[in-house]
C-alpha positions as CSV (number, residue, x, y, z in Angstrom):
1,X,-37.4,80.9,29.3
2,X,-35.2,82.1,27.1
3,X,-31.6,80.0,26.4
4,X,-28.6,81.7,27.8
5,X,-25.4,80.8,25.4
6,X,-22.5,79.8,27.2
7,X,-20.0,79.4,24.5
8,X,-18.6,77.2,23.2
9,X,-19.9,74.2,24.3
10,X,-23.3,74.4,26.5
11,X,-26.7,76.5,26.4
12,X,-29.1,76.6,29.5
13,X,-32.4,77.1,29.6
14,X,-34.5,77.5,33.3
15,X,-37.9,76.1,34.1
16,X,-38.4,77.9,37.2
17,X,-35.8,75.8,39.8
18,X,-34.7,73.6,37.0
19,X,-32.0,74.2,34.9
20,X,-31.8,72.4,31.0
21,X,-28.0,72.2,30.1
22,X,-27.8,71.4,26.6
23,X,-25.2,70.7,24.5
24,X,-23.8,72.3,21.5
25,X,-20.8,70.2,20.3
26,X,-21.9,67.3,18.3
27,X,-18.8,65.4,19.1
28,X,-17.2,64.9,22.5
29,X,-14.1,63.3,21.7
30,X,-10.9,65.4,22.1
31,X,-9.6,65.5,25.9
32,X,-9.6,69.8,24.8
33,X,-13.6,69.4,24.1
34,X,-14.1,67.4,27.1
35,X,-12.0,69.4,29.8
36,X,-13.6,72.2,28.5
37,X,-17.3,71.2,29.0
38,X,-16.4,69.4,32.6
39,X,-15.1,73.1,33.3
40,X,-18.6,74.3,32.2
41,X,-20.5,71.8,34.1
42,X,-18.8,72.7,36.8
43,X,-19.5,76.2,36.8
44,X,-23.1,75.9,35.9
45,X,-23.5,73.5,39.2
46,X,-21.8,75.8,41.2
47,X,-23.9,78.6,40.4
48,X,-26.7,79.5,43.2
49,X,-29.9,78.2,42.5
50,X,-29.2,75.5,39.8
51,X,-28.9,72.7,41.8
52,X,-31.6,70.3,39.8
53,X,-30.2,69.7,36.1
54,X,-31.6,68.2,33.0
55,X,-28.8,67.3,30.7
56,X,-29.5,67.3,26.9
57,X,-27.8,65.0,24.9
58,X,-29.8,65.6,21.5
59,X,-27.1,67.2,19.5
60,X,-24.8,65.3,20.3
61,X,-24.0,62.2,18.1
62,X,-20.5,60.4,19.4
63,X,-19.0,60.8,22.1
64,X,-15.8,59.0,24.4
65,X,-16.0,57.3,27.2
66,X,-13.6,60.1,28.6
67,X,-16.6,62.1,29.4
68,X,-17.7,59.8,32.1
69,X,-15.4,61.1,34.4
70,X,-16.7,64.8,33.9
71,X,-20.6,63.4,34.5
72,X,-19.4,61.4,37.6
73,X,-18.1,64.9,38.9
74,X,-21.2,66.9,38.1
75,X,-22.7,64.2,40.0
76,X,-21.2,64.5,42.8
77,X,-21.7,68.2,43.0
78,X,-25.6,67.7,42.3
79,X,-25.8,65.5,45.5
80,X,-23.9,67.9,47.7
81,X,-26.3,70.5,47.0
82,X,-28.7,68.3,47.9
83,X,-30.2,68.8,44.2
84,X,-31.2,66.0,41.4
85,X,-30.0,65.6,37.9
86,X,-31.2,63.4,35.4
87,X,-29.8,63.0,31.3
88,X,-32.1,63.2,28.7
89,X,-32.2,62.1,25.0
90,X,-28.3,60.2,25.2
91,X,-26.8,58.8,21.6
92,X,-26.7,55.2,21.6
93,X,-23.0,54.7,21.7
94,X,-22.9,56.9,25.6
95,X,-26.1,55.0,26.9
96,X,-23.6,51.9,25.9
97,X,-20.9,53.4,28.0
98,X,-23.3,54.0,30.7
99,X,-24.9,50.5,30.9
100,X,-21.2,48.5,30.5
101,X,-19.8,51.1,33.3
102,X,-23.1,50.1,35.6
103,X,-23.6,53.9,35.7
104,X,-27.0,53.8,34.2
105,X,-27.7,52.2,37.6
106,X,-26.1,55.5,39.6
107,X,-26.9,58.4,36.8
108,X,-31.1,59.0,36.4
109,X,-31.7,58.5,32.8
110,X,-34.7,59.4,30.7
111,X,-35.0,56.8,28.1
112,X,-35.5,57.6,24.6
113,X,-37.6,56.9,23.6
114,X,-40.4,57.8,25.4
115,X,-38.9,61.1,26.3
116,X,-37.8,62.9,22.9
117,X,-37.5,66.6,24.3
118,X,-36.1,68.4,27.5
119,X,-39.4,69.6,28.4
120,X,-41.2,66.3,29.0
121,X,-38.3,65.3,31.0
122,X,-38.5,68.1,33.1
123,X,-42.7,67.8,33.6
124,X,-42.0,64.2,34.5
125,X,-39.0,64.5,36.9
126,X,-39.1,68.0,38.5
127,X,-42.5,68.5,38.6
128,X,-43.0,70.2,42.4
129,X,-39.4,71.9,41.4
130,X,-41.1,73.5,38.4
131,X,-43.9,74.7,40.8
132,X,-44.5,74.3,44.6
133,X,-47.6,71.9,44.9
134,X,-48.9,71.4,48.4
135,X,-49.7,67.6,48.0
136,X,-52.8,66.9,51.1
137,X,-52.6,63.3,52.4
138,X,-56.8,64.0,52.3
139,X,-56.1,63.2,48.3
140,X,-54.3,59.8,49.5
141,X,-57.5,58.0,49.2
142,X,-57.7,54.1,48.6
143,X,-58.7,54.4,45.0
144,X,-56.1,56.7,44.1
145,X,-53.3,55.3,45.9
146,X,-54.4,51.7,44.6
147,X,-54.4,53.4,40.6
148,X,-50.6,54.4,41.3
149,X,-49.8,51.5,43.1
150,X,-50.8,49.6,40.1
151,X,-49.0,51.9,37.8
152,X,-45.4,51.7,39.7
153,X,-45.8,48.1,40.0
154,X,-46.3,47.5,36.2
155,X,-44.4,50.7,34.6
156,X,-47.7,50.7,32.4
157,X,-49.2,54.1,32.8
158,X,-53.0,54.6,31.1
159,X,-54.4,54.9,34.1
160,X,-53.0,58.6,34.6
161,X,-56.2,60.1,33.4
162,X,-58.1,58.3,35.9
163,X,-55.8,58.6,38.9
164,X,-56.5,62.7,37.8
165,X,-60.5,61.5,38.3
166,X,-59.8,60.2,41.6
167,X,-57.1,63.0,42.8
168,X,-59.8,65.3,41.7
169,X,-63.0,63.6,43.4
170,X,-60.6,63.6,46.7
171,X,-60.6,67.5,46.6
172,X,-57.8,68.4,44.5
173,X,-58.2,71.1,42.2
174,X,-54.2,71.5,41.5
175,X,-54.8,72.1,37.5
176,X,-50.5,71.7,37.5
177,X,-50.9,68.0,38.8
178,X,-54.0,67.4,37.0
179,X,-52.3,68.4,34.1
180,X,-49.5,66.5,34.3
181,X,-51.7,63.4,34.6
182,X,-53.9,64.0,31.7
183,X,-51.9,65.4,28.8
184,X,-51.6,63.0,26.8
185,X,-48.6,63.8,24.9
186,X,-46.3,63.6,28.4
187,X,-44.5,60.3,29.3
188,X,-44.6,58.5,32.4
189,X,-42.2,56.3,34.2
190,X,-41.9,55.0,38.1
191,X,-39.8,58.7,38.6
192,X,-43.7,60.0,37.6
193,X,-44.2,62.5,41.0
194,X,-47.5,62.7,41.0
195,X,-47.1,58.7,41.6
196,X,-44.5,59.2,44.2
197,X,-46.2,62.0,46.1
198,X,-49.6,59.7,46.0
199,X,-47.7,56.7,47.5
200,X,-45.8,58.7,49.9
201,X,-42.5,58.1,48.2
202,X,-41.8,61.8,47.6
């Protein structure tokens, strides 16, 4: 997992069918700057096999609303393929941008905090994407589904540990989910999957 430099303004870096674009241009002000790293977005979308994208906004520290217009593209190009792309780790100033446009309402965004690093957002979003898990409805039992259910419907996520306990007591002996749910250093939101795929939303 090595990152591939794309010069001059993006690197990439693939967890098996998820690709982390990150950026390194600290400042994406000048329309030169910004056509040139819509041109690159567009490229890396295009490319077979890339369709789920984790953008990484932690170098950069300023940016113009000009930009918008080159996300709402990539966008666009994500859904066609039928893919999912989420931006991780945004300077205040964009996440501004993006809440005045309404476009944090259209764009999946991992908040910072909790999420500080690609990684996390990638084990909380792309999970099955990272690697196939065969979810059995036999797992769907009332206590686990009931743990989640209570998890979505507060956004408060302790019980993770425990929904692993009842997942596990149900038969399943997936040590990627059980995983997930149990280290403690990974974030949780309602995009969790293990919570989707346990309430049939995924």
């Amino acid at each position: 997992m090595n990152p591939v430099p794309r010069p001059p303004h993006t690197e990439i870096e693939t967890f098996g069918g998820v690709t982390v674009v990150r950026f390194l241009t600290e400042l994406l002000f000048d329309s030169g700057t910004i056509q040139a790293l819509g041109n690159e977005l567009s490229r890396i979308a295009d490319e077979p096999g890339r369709s789920n994208l984790v953008v990484d906004f932690s170098r950069v520290t300023r940016a113009s609303s000009a930009v918008l217009g080159k996300f709402i593209t990539l966008h666009r190009k994500v859904q066609l393929a039928r893919g999912r792309l989420t931006f991780c780790c945004l300077p205040t100033q964009l996440l501004e941008f993006f809440q005045i446009t309404k476009l944090d309402k259209v764009f999946s965004i991992a908040p910072r905090p909790p999420f500080e690093t690609a990684a996390h957002v990638v084990g909380e979003f792309f999970g099955p994407q990272v690697r196939a898990v065969a979810f059995d409805p036999a797992w769907r039992t009332d206590t686990a589904v009931a743990l989640a259910r209570q998890m979505y419907d507060s956004r408060e996520f302790g019980a993770m540990p425990i929904l692993a306990d009842a997942l596990q007591d149900a038969g399943c002996e997936d040590e990627h989910l059980l995983m997930h749910c149990r280290d403690a250093t990974q974030p949780h939101t309602r995009e969790c999957w293990v919570c989707a795929r346990v309430l049939g939303k995924a």
